[in-house]
Every structure is written in C-alpha cells, then in structure tokens.
N, C-alpha and C positions, 0 to 999 in steps of 0.2 A: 543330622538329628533323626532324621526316618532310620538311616541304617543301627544306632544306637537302640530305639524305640522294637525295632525287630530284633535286635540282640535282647535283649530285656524280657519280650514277650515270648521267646522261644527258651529262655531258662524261667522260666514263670512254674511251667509241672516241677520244673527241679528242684523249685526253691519252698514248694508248695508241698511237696514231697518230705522235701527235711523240714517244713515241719509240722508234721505227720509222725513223723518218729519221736520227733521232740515230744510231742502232746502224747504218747504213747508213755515214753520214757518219764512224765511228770505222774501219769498215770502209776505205772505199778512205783512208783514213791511215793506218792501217797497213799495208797494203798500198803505198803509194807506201814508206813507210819501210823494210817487207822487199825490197824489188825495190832499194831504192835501198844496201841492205847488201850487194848484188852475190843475193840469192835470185833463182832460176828461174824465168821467168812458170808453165813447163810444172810444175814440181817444184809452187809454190805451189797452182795450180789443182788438180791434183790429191791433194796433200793436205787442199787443203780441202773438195773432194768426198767423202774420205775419210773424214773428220771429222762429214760431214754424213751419210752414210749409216749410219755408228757411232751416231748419234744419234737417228736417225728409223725404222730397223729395228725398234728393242725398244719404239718408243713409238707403232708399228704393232702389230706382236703384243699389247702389249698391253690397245691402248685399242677397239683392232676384229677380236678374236680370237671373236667371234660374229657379225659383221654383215659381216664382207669377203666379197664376192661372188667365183662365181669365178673362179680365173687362167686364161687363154685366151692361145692362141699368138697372138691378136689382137693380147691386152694387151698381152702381153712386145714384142711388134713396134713398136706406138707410146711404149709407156718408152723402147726404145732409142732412140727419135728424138727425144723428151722430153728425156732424157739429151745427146744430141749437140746439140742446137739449143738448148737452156736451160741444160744445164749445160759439158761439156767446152768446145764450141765459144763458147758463149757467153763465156765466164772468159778462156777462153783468148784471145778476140781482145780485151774488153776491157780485162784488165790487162796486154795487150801496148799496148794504146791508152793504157793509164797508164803505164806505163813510158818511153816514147817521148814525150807529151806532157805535161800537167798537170793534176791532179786534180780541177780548175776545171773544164778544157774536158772532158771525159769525163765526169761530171755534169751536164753541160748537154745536148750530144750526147744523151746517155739520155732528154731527156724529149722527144724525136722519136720512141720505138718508137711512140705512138698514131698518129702521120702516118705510119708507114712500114705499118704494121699494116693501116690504110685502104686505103694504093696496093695493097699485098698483096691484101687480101678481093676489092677493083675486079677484079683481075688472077687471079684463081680465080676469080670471079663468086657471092662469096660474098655483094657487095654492090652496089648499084647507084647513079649517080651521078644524081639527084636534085635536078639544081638548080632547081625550081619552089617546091620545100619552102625553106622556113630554114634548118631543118637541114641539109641538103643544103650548103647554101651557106655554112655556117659550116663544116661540114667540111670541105669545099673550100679557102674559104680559107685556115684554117685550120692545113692540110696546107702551103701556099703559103709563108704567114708563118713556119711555124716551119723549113722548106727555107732560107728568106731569111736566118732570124736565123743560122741554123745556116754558110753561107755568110759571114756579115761575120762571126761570131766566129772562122773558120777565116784569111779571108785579112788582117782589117783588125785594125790594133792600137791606132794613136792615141796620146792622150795617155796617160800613166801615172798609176793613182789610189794616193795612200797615206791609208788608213784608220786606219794605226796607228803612234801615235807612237814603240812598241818592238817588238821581233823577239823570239820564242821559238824560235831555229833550232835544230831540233832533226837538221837533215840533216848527215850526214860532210861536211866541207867538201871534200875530193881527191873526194869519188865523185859529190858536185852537182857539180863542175864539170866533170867526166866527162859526164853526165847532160845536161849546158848541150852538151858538143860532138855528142855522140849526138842531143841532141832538136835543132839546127840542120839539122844533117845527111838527119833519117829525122822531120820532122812532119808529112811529107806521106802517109808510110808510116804514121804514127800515125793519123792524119785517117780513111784509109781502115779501119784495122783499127777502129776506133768505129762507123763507117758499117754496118761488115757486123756490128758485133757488137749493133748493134739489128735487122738484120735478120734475124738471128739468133735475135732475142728474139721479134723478132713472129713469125715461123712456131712459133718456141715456144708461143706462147699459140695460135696455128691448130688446133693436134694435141692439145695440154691440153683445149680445151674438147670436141673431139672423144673423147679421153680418159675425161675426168668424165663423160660419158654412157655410157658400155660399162662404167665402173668407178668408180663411186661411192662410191668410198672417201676421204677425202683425206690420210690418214697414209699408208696403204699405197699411192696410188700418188704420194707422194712420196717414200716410200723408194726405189721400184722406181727413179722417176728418176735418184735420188743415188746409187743404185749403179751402173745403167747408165753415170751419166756418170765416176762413182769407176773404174770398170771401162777404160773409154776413154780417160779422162784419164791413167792410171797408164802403158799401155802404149801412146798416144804421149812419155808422158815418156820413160818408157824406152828407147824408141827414137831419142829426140830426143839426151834427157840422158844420154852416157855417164859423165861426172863424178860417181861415189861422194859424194865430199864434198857434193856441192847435198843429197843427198838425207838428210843427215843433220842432226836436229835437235836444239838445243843449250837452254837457256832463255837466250832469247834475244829478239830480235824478231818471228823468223820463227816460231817454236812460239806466240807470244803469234797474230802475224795469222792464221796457219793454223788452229789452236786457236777463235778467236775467231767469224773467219767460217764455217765448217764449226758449229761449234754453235749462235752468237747468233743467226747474219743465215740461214742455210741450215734451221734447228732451230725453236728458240724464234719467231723472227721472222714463220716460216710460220705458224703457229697462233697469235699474236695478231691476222695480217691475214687468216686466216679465220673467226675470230672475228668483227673488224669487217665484215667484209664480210658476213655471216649477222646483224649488227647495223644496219646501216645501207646495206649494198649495195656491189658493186665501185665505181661512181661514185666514192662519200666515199673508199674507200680509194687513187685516182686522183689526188684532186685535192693532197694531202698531199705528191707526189713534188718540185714544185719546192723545196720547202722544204730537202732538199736540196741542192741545187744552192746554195742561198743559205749552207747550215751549214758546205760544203765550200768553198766563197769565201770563207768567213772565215777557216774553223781553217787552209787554208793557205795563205794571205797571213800569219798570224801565227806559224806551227810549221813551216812546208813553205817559208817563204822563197819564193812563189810570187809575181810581180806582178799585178797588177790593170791592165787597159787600157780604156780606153772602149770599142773595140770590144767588148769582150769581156762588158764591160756590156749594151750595148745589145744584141749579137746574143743572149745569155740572157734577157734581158726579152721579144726578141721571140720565141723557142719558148718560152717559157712563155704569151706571148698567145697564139699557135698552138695549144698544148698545150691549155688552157682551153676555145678555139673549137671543139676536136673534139670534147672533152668534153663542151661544152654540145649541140652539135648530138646525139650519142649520147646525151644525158638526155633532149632533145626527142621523140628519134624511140621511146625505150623509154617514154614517157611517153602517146603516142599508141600505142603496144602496147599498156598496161594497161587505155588507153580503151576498145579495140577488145575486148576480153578478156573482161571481164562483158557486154559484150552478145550478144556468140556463146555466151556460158552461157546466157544468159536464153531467150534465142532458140530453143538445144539441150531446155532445160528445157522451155519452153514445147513444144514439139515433142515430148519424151515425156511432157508430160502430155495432147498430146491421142493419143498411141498408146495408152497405157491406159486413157484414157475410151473409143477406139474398142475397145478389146480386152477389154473391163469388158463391155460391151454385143453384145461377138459373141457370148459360150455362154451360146449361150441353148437351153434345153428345151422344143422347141415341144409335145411332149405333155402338158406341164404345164401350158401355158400354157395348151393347149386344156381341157383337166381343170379348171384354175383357169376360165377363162371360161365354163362349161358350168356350174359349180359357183355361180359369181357371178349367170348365168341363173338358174337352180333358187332360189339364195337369191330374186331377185327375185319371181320367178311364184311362191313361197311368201309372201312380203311382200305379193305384191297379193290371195292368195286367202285371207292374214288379215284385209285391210283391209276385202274385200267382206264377207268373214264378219263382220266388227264393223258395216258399214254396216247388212246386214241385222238383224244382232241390237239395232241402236240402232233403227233402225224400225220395228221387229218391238214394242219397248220404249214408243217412244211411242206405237203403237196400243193397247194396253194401257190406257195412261193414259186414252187420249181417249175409248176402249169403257167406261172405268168414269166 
C-alpha cells in the first residue's frame, strides 16, 4: 500500500501538469467562442485581467502577509512592465491573433517564445552563442527548425486531414462565416500579431526573472502584475472601445470565458505551476506546453469547425522539435552548472578551512609559551637531579651490601 501511495505521489506534478494544459486548452475555446459572439479582444483582455487580479490580491495578503519583502519604486517599475509585456500587451495581440486566425495556429505559434527568448538573451548579451558545445548547437538549431516549422504552417496548407467522422459545431453559423471573410482577408495581420505576442512573452520572462530576485515573493508579485496589466488593459479599452454595450456582461459566454481565464488559467493555474516547478524544476514544467497544441487541434477541428491541413501538421511537429532542442540544450548547459557548483563549494570550503587553521595558529602568547618552555626546562633539570640523586643513593646502597 505505501509503495502504491509513493507511485501515486511521484506522478502527481504529471498529472497536475496535464491538467494545466487542459485549463489552457478550455481557455483559448472559449475565448475563440466569446470573440466569435461578436466580444471585444480589448474588453475581454481586460476583464480577464481583472478577474485575475480580484483573485490573486487577497491570496497575496493573505498567504505572504509576513514574509513580503519590501515595496520599492524599483518593484512598482518592473510590475508595470511585467504587466505591459505579459499581460495587457501580451493578451491583447494574442487573442487578436485568435480572433483573426485559428486556435490551432496560435497554439502552435506559442511554442516558439523559448526560440524567440534565445534570439532575445543573444541580442542583450544575456547569452552567448556557443557552437563548440552541443548544447549550443541544439539551441541553435533548434531556434532554426522551430522558425521553419513556424514558416510552413503560416504559408503551406496542403491536403486537408479529417479525423473525425462527426462535428460538434458549436460556432453561430452567420458570425463563422463572417469570421471565414475577416480571416481571408487580415491572416496575414494575424500571423504578425502571434509573432509579436510571443515576443512579447519572452521580454516577459526577461524582467520576471529580473523581478523574482529584487522581490521574492510569488503571490505578491503576481498580483502586482495582474493589476498593473488590469490597470492598462481597462483604459486602453476604454479608449479603444467606446461601445457601452461590449462592456457589459450577461450569463452568457463571455462572463463564462472572462470569469474563467482571469481565475483558472491567470489564478489557480499559477500556483500549481509553482508548485511543479519547486517539485521538479521550470524544465518538466516546459516540456508539458506542446501538449496543448495537440488538445487545441483536437477540440477544434471537433467544436470549432476548424480544418486540419498537412501543412499544418507538419509545420507543428517541427516547432515542437525545435521547442524540445532548446530545451534539451538548456537542460545540458544547467546540467554542467550544477557540475561546476559543488566543486567551487568545495574548493571555497577547502580555502576556509585552511584560513582558520592559519588563524587557529596565529594568537599565540609568546610569554606563555616562554613560561611554559622555561617551566618544561625546570621540570627537566629536576628529573635529572632526581635521577642522579637515585643513581647515587642505589650505589651508595650497593656499597653497603658489599661492606658488610
């Protein structure tokens, strides 16, 4: 029963994992579906930031209401950037990239932030290009293939694949085929808004990790983000959307996807992939993202009325090889970290033990030592003037004998 209970407990990040993607994957379907009921990319984004900050405030206050370090106009400086490049900006060009394209190709797209994030670090000098190493060179390529894949799923379509012998369409038929003249028209406008909204992502993760070192909190500065981006998002909407009625919500689709993402995938979602990743490292929580890609190629080819093309096949296969290669190369090279890491302890170690063996041995009391050695004489020159006093009194003794 224990060994069962430890099997159980060690696929727990994995199963916690999938579903992660799953609540991702519910995420941009409902979201194609609110956008597709005529809702506002801007209006949605920002509710759902809203949603998301309502939710991770109070569960700041009250999970690290002793251990939050403190606020610094530093902090508030990179939230708001945090904010703009992870969340408003982010949202905003992706589910304009959904809306415009297909739920398919904008989870595909997505798992090129690790190649775009590279070109990035290269291009600040955050990282260096390394082709002597493996790693190096799997990054590289890497970065290349998932460009490529990203590339034929964009221009090549192919033959058409059907998977499924029935349809659950569950889209307005007048507003998909509104949708069909809109995404003819503006994919190429889509294409682009995907492109920048993982570049978007990766300077997110640039500033975050910069972040989590000046404020180590991870509730509290995930609120700060949610709000800043809550903040930003509201009043470009506003400014965008003068239309009253977008911003009113009904029980409907759109309070379900707003509602939804703002607490599942922005809320809850965060804190079981910090969880995993304090379980088994960012890596494992990495490699779980294509799976996606594959959950959203299903449910909407089957509910979203979405096709399937071999291009489209193939150029996801090949950024998820890509995806993998950088990955593995970034396991490689944090792998040779760890190597290099205990032995600069040891080494460190080694080096203050021999400072306080030298430093054991410096205070020293030379008048002691003289007292002591002077004292160690004395013991001696008494030692030897008992020995001669016993030599004589034993021959003193045997004359005695021999006299009588």
């Amino acid at each position: 029963m224990k060994g069962i209970w430890n099997v159980v407990h060690g696929l727990k990040p994995i199963m916690l994992m999938v579903l992660v993607q799953i609540a991702y994957t519910a995420v941009n379907v409902l979201y194609k579906l609110a956008i597709n009921d005529g809702m506002s990319v801007k209006v949605a984004t920002a509710y759902r930031l809203a949603f998301g900050s309502a939710f991770t405030v109070p569960l700041a206050l009250i999970t690290e209401r002793k251990k939050r370090p403190k606020l610094t106009w530093r902090v508030l400086f990179m939230a708001f950037f945090c904010g703009l490049f992870g969340g408003s900006l982010f949202q905003n060009l992706f589910y304009e990239a959904l809306a415009l394209t297909s739920a398919t190709f904008v989870s595909a797209i997505y798992n090129l932030v690790p190649a775009i994030t590279f070109i990035l670090a290269i291009s600040c000098g955050f990282e260096r290009l390394n082709l002597r190493a493996a790693a190096g060179k799997a990054k590289v390529l890497g970065t290349l293939i998932g460009i490529g894949g990203a590339m034929l799923l964009t221009f090549f379509k192919g033959v058409e694949i059907n998977i499924w012998p029935f349809h659950i369409n569950v889209m307005h038929p007048h507003q998909h085929q509104n949708g069909h003249v809109a995404d003819s028209g503006s994919n190429l406008l889509g294409v682009l808004c995907a492109i920048a909204s993982c570049f978007s992502f990766a300077l997110w993760l640039t500033i975050q990790a910069k972040m989590s070192k000046e404020y180590p909190s991870h509730y509290s500065s995930t609120a700060l983000m949610s709000t800043m981006g809550a903040i930003q998002a509201t009043g470009f909407g506003l400014c965008i959307e003068r239309d009253w009625s977008q911003w009113k919500l009904g029980w409907n689709i759109r309070l379900l996807a707003v509602a939804y993402s703002g607490i599942v995938a922005s809320g809850l979602v965060v804190i079981v992939i910090a969880w995993c990743i304090q379980m088994r490292g960012p890596l494992f929580a990495s490699v779980f993202n294509p799976l996606m890609l594959v959950l959203v190629a299903v449910a909407a080819s089957l509910m979203l009325d979405e096709n399937l093309y071999l291009g489209s096949v193939l150029g996801a296969v090949l950024i998820v090889c890509g995806l993998y290669m950088v990955l593995w190369g970034k396991s490689k090279e944090m792998k040779k970290i760890t190597q290099l890491v205990p032995s600069e302890i040891i080494g460190e170690a080694e080096a203050i033990e021999v400072v306080v063996a030298m430093s054991t041995s410096i205070p020293v009391d030379h008048d002691k030592c003289h007292h002591h050695n002077n004292q160690s004489k004395t013991n001696n020159n008494t030692g030897n003037v008992d020995k001669d006093h016993d030599d004589l009194s034993k021959i003193g003794e045997e004359d005695d004998i021999n006299n009588r």
